[in-house]
ROGUVEX-718534 format. One line per field, with one value per residue (C-alpha): residue in one letter; x, y, z. Coordinates in pm, 1 decimal. Each point is the difference from the previous one (the first is absolute). Last residue first. Example, Ala and Ser with C-alpha at 12.3 -4.5 7.8 and 13.67 -1.06 7.14 Angstrom:
! ROGUVEX-718534
rolo	[S | A]
px	[1367.0 | -137.0]
py	[-106.0 | -344.0]
pz	[714.0 | 66.0]
***
This chain:
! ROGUVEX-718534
rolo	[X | X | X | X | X | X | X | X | X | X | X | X | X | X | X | X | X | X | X | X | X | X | X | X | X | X | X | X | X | X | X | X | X | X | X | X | X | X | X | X | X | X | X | X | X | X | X | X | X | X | X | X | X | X | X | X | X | X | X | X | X | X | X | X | X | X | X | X | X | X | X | X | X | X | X | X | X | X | X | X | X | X | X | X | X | X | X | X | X | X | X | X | X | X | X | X | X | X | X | X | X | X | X | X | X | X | X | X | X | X | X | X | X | X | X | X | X | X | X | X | X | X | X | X | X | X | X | X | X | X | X | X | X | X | X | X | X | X | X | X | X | X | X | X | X | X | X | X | X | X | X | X | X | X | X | X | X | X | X | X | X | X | X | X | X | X | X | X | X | X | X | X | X | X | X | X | X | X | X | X | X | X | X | X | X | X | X | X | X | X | X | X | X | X | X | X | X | X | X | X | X | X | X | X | X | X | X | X | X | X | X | X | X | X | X | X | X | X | X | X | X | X | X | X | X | X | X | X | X | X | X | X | X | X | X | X | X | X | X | X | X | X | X | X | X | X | X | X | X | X | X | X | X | X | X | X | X | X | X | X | X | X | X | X | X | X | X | X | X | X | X | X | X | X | X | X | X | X | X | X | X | X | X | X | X | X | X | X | X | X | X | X | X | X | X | X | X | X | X | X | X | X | X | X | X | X | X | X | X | X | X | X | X | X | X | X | X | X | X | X | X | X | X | X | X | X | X | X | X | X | X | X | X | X | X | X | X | X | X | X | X | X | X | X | X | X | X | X | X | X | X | X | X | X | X | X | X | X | X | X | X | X | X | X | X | X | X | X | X | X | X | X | X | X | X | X | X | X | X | X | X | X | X | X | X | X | X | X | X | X | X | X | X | X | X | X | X | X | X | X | X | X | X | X | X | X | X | X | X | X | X | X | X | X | X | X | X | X | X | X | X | X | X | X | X | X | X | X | X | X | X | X | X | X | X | X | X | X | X | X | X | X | X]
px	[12207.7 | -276.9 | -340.6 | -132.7 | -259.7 | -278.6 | -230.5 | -340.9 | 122.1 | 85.7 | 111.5 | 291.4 | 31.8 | 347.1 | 31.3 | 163.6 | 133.8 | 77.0 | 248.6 | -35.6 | 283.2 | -27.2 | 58.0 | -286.5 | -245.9 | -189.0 | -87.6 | -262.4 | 25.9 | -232.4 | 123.4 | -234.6 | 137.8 | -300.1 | 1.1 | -13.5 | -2.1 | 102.2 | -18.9 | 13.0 | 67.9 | -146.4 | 52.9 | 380.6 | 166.3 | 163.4 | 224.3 | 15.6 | -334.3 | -157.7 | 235.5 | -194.5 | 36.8 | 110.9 | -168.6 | 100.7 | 186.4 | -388.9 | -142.7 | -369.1 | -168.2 | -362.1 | -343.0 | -276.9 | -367.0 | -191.3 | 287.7 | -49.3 | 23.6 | 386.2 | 11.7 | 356.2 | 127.4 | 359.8 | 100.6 | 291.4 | 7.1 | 29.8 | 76.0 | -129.2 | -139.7 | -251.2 | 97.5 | -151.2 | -273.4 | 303.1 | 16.5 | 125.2 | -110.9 | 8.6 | -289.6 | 19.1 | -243.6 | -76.6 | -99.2 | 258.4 | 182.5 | -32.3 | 129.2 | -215.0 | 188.2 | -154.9 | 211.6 | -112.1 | 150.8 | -119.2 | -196.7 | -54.3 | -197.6 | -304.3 | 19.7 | -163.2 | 288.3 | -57.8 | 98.9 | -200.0 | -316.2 | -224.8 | -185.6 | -357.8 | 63.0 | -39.7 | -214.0 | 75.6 | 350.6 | 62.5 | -209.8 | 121.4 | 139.6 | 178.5 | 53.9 | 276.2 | 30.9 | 370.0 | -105.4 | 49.7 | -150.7 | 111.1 | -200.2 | -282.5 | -152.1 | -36.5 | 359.7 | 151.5 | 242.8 | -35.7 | -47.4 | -162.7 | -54.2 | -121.2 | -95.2 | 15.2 | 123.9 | -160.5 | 13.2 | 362.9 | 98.2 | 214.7 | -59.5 | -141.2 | 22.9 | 168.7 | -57.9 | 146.4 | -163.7 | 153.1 | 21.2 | 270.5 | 276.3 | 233.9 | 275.0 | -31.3 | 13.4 | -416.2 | -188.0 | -176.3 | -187.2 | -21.4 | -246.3 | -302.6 | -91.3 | -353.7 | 120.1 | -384.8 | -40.2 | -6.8 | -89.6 | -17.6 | 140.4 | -273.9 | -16.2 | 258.1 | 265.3 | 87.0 | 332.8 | 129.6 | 35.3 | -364.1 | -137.5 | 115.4 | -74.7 | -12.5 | -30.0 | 22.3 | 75.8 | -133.1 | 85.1 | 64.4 | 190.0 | 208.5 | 40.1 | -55.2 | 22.6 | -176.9 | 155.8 | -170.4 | 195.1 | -229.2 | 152.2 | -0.6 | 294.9 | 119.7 | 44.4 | 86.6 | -73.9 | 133.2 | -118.8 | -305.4 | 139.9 | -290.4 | 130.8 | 364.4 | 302.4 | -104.2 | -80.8 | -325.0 | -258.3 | -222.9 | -308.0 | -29.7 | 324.4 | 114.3 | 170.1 | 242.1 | 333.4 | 88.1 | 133.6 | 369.1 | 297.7 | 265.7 | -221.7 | 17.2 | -180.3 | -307.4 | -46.1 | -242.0 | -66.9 | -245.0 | -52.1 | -164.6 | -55.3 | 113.2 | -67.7 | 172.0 | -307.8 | -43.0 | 335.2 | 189.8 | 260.7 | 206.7 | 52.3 | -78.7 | -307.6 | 62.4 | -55.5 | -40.9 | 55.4 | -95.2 | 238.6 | -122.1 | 170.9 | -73.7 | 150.1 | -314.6 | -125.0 | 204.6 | -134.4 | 270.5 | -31.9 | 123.5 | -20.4 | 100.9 | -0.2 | 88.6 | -17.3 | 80.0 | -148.7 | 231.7 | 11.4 | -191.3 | 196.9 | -240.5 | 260.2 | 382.9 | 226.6 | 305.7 | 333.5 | 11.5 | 70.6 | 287.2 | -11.9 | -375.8 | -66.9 | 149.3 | -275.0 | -25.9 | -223.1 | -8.4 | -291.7 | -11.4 | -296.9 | 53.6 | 28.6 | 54.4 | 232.7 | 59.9 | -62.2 | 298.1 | 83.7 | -201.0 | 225.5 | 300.1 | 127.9 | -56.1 | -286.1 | -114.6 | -282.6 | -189.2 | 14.0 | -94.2 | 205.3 | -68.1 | 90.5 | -46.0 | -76.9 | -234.1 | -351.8 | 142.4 | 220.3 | -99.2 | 180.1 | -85.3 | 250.8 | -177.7 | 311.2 | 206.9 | 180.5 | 129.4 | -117.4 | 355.8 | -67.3 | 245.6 | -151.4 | 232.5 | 135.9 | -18.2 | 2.8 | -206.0 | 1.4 | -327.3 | -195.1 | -76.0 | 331.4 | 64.8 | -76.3 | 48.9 | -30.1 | -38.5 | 17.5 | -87.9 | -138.1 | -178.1 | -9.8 | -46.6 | -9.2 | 64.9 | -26.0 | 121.2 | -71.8 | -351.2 | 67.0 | -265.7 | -232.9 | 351.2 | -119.0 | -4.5 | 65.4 | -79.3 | 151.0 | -70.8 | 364.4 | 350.1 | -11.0 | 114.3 | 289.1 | 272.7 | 185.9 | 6.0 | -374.0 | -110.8 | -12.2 | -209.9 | 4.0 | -144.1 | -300.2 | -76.9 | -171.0 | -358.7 | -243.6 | -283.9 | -244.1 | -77.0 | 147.8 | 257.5 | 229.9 | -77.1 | 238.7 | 274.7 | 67.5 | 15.7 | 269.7 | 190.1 | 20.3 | -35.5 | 226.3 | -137.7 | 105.4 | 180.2 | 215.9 | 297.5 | -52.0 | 230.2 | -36.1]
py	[9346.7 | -127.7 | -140.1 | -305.5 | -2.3 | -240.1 | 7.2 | 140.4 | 304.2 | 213.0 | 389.0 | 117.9 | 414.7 | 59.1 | 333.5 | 91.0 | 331.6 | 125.7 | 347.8 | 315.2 | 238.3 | 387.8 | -132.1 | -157.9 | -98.0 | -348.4 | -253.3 | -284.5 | -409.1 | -188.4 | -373.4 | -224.8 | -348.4 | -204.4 | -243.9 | 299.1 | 295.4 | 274.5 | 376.9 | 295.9 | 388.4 | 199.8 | 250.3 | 100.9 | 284.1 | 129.1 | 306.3 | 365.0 | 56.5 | -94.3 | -201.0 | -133.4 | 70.8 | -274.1 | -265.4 | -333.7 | -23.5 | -138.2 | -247.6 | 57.7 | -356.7 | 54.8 | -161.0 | -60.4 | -167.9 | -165.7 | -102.7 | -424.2 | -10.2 | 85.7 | 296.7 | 197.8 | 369.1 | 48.7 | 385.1 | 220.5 | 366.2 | 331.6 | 323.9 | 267.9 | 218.4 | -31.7 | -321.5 | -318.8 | -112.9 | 96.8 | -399.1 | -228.0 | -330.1 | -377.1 | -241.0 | -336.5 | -275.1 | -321.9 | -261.4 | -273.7 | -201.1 | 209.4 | 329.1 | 298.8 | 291.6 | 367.7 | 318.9 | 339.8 | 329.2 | 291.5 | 92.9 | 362.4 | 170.1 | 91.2 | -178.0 | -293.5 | -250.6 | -342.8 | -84.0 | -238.9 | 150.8 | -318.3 | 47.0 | -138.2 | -366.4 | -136.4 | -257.0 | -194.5 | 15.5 | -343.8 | -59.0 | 123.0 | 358.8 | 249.0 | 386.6 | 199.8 | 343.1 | 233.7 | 372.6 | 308.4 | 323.8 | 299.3 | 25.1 | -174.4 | -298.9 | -193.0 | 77.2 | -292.0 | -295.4 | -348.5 | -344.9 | -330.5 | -328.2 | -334.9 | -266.4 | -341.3 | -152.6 | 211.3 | -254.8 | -103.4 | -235.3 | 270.1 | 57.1 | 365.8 | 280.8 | 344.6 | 310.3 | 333.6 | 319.3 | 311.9 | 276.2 | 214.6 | 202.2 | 293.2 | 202.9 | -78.5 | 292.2 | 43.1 | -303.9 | 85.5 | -283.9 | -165.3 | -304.5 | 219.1 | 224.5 | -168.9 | -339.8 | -136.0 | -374.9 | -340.4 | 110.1 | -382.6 | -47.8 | -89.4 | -337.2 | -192.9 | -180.6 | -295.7 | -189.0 | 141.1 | -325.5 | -119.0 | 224.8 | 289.0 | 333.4 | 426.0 | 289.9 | 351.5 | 273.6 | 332.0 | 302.7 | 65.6 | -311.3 | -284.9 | -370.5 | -314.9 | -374.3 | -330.4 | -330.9 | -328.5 | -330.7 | -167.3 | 200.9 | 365.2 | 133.7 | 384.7 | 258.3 | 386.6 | 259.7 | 351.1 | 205.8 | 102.0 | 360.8 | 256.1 | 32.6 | 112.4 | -157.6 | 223.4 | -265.4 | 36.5 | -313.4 | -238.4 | -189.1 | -378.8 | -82.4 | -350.6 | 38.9 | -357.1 | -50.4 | -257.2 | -303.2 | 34.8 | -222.2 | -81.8 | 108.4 | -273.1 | -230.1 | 39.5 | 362.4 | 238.5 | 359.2 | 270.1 | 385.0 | 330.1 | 291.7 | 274.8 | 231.5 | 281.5 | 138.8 | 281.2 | 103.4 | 136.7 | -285.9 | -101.2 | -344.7 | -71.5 | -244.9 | -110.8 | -350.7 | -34.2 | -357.1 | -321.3 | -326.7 | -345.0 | -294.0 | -357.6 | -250.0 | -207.4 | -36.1 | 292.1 | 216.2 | 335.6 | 326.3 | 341.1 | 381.1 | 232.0 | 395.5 | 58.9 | -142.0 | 234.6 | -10.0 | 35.2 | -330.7 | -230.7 | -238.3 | -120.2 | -177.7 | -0.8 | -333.3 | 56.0 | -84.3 | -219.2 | 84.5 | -86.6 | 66.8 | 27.7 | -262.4 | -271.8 | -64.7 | 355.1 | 79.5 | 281.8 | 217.5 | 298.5 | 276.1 | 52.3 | 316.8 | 248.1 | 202.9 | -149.4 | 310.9 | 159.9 | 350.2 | -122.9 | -266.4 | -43.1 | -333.2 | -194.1 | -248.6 | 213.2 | -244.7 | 31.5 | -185.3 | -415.8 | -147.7 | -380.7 | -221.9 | -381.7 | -115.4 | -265.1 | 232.0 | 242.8 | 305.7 | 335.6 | 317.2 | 272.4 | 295.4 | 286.4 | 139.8 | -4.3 | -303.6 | -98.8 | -303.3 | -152.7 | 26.6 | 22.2 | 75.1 | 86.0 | -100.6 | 10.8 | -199.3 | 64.9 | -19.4 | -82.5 | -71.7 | -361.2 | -128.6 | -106.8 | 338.7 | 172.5 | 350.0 | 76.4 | 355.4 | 55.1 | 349.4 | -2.4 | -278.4 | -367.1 | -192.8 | -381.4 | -162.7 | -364.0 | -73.5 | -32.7 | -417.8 | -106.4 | 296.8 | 209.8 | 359.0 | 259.6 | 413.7 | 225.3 | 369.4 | 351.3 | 139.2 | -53.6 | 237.8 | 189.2 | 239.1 | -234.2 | 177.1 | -271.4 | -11.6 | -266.7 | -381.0 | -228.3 | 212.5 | -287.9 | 102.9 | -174.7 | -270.0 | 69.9 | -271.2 | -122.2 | -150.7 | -341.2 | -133.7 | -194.6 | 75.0 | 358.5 | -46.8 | -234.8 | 231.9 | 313.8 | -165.0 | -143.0 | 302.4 | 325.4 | 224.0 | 302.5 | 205.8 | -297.5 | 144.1 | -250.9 | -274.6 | 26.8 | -351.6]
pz	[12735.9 | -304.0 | 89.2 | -156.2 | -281.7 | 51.1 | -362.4 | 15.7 | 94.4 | 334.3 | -132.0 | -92.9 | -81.5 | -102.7 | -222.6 | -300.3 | -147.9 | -310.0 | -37.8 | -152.2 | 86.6 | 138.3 | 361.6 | -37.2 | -202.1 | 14.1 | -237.6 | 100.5 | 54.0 | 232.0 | 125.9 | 221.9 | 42.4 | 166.4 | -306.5 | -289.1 | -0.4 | -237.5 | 3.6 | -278.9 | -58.5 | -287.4 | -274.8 | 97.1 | 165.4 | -269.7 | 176.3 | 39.8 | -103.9 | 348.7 | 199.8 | 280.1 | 335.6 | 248.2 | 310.2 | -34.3 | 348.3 | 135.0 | -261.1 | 120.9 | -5.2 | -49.2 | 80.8 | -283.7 | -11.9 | -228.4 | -212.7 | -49.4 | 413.0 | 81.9 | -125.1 | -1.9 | -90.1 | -25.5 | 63.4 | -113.7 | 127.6 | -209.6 | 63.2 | -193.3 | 257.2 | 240.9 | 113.6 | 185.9 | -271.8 | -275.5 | -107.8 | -235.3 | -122.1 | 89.2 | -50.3 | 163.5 | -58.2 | 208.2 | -173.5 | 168.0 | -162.3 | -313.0 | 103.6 | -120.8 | -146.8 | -39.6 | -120.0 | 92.8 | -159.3 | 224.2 | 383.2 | -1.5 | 279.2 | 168.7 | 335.9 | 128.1 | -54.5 | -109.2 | -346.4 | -167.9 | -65.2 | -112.7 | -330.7 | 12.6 | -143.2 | -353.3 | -208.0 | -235.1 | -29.8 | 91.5 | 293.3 | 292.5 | -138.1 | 256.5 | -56.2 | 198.1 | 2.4 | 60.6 | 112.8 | -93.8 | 159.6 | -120.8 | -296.0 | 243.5 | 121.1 | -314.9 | -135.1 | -144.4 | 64.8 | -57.2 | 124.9 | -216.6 | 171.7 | -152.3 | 234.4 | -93.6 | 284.4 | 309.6 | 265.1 | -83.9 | -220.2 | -149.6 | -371.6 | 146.5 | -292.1 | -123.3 | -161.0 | 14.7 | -94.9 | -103.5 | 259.5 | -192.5 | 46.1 | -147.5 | 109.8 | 329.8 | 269.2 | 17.5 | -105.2 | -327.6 | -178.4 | -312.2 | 81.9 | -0.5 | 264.8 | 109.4 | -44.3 | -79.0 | 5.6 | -155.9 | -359.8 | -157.6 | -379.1 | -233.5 | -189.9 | 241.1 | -84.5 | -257.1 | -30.5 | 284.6 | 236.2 | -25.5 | 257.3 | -139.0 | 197.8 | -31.6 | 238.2 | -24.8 | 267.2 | -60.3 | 3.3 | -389.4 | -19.0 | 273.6 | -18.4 | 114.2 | -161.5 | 93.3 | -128.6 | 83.1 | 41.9 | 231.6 | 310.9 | -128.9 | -165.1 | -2.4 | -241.6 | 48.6 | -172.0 | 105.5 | -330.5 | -198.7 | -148.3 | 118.5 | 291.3 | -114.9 | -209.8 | -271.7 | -258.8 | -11.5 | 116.1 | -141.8 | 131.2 | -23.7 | 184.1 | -21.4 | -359.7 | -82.3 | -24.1 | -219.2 | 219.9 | 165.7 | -26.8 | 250.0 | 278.5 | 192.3 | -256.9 | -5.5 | -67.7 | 9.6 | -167.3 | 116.5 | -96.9 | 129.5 | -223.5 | -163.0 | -273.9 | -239.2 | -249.2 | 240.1 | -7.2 | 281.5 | -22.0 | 360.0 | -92.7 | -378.3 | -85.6 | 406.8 | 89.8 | 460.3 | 136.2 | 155.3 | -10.3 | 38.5 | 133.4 | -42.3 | 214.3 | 34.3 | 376.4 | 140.8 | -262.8 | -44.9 | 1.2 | -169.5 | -22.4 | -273.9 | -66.6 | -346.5 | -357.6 | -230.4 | -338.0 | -359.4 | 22.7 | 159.2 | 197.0 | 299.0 | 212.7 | -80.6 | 166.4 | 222.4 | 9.7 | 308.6 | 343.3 | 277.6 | 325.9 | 50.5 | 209.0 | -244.3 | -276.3 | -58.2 | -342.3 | -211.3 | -156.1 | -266.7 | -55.3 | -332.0 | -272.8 | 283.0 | -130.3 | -408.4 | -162.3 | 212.7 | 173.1 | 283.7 | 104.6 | -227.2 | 125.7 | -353.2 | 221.4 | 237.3 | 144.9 | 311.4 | 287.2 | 144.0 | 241.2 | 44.4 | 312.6 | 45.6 | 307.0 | -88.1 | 75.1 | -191.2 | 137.9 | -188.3 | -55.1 | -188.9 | -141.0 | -134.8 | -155.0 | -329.5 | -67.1 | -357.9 | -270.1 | 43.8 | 358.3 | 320.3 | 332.3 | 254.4 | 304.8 | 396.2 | 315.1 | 293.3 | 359.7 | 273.1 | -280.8 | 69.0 | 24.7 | -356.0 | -133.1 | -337.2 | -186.7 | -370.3 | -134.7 | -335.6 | -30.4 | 276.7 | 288.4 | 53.5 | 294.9 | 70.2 | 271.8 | 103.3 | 368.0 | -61.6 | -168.6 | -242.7 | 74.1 | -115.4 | 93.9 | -270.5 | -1.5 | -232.1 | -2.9 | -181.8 | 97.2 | 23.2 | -187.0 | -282.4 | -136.9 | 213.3 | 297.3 | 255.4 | 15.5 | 302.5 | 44.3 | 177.8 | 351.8 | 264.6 | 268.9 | 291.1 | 206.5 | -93.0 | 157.4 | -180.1 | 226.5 | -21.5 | 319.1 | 198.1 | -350.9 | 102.2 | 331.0 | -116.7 | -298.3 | 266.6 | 215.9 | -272.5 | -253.1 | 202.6 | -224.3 | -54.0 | -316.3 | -203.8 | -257.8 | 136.7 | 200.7 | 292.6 | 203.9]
***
């Protein structure tokens, strides 16, 4: 059976074989979509695995790209996001713990972009109660005029329903002025996202509105098992932590300094037009030995200008008290390893962190690698994506702020643009690995 997109093709032979065990197995590589001549993208991806049922995936990409599985990512259909209060990038993509979806971007809402006082007004969310076929209009988050609200991440609370969006207010995106701030913001909802609470300030120190280190960016929110929220983010080389534990009603006094990131969050990788190591946070609810855990990866430059690397730090305790960071990638050369994403499947605690990486060239070509612990993050061994290998754009193209992965029940699925060819394109992978729940091999 021709499956098309599909690199390597191994399906019922190799299935059988890491089902036996609980190593991830990669089984190939499937082309989302690619440019076909539009001004942007596809670019800047998320990606979401069904926990409900993993053969429904749903991937997102810039401006307002939607994409849609029902066989587990080996093909994909394709529409677009449609939004009274307008779509304009960032696109996030989340699967509850029901199976419903929610795509979460920024707002345009007269279609003018930059040229208009209302860019950026609201960040804007819709729900997918069909696997992404179908979505509706979309509700605004954090409304502020004249600030822009930029830069958002989401999760949900398996026990409650809640979710909880993180982002990035702007006075006036881009301003040179002193007197122009920015800082991180919160809003939940009880409802699936219908409506929103006031947004709320998380960040104690403020930022400029350059879009640069010194702008606190990159938070992202996650929920802890008795309903706590903890929220990461990135400013003036450091990363910053904050907590609720009574559902965001109250957090802490003082925000936590985790950790240098020698480098800052704005970084320069070579060939991309711009990039970033800014943190991403997530936590165990498996019932797992490490339930509880929460886990925070990043990239900086602690061994050298030249020398990037993605980190890992682990919490046991709530936020209390924190790991020495864990290197993650596990070459020994100096060399560039960029944009990380971290996912931890709930049946069974394991994480996965995908990224790229130059470890193998001396030029500008780039691999794809997974990264997976199976012991709470202690340790690290990597899946190398062979056929991924390409060159990125540089100027020529928007090659996105950051790639993404998803697993969930064994069902391992990693999402990241590519060049080639002179077109951008978004790729998954199949990695499967043995979970909690029997899974049966497919011929």
């Amino acid at each position: 059976m021709f499956l098309s997109g599909i690199k390597y093709f191994l399906w019922g032979f190799l299935a059988a074989a890491c089902f036996s065990c609980s190593t991830p197995a990669y089984l190939g590589s499937v082309k989302i979509a690619e440019n076909k001549g539009e001004r942007f993208g596809p670019s800047e991806p998320s990606i979401a695995v069904s926990p409900v049922n993993p053969d429904i995936v749903v991937a997102g990409s810039i401006l307002d790209r939607v994409h849609y599985s029902t066989d587990g990512g080996k093909s994909f259909s394709h529409s677009r996001l449609l939004s009274p209060l307008g779509v304009y990038g960032d696109p996030v993509v989340w699967a509850d713990h029901e199976g419903r979806f929610y795509y979460v971007h920024l707002g345009n809402p007269d279609g003018r972009g930059r040229q208009s006082g209302r860019w950026l007004e609201s960040l804007v969310i819709h729900q997918s109660s069909d696997g992404g076929k179908t979505w509706d209009q979309g509700s605004a988050i954090g409304t502020n005029p004249p600030k822009n609200q930029d830069k958002p991440w989401i999760s949900s609370n398996p026990n409650n329903g809640d979710l909880v969006v993180t982002w990035t207010e702007f006075d006036q995106y881009g301003s040179e002025k002193e007197t122009d701030r920015s800082r991180i913001r919160f809003s939940l909802s009880k409802d699936q996202g219908k409506t929103w609470t006031q947004a709320v300030t998380l960040s104690d120190h403020e930022g400029n509105c350059l879009d640069d280190d010194l702008t606190p960016e990159g938070a992202v929110p996650g929920f802890g098992p008795s309903n706590e929220i903890y929220v990461c983010w990135a400013y003036d080389q450091k990363l910053w932590f904050d907590k609720s534990a009574d559902g965001g009603n109250t957090w802490l006094l003082a925000d936590q300094a985790l950790v240098d990131q020698p480098g800052g969050w704005s970084l320069e990788v070579p060939g991309v037009g711009r990039a970033n190591g800014m943190p991403v946070l997530a936590t165990d609810l498996s019932p797992g030995k490490y339930r509880g855990s929460i886990y925070i990866c990043w990239a900086d430059l602690k061994n050298g200008q030249n020398n990037m690397d993605i980190w890992l730090l682990s919490s046991r305790d709530g936020g209390n008290s924190w790991s020495e960071r864990v290197r993650v990638n596990q070459d020994r050369t100096s060399s560039i390893q960029f944009f990380p994403w971290l996912s931890v499947d709930q049946s069974t605690g394991y994480l996965y962190i995908v990224y790229y990486d130059r470890s193998r060239h001396r030029n500008l070509q780039t691999d794809v690698v997974v990264a997976y612990s199976k012991n709470g993050g202690k340790s690290f061994k990597e899946l190398r994506l062979e056929g991924n290998t390409f060159t990125p754009p540089g100027n020529e193209a928007f090659f996105g702020d950051y790639n993404n992965i998803s697993a969930a029940n064994g069902r391992v699925r990693p999402v990241w643009t590519s060049y080639m060819d002179k077109k951008l394109s978004i790729w998954t992978a199949l990695i499967e690995t043995k979970s909690q729940k029997k899974q049966k091999a497919r011929s």
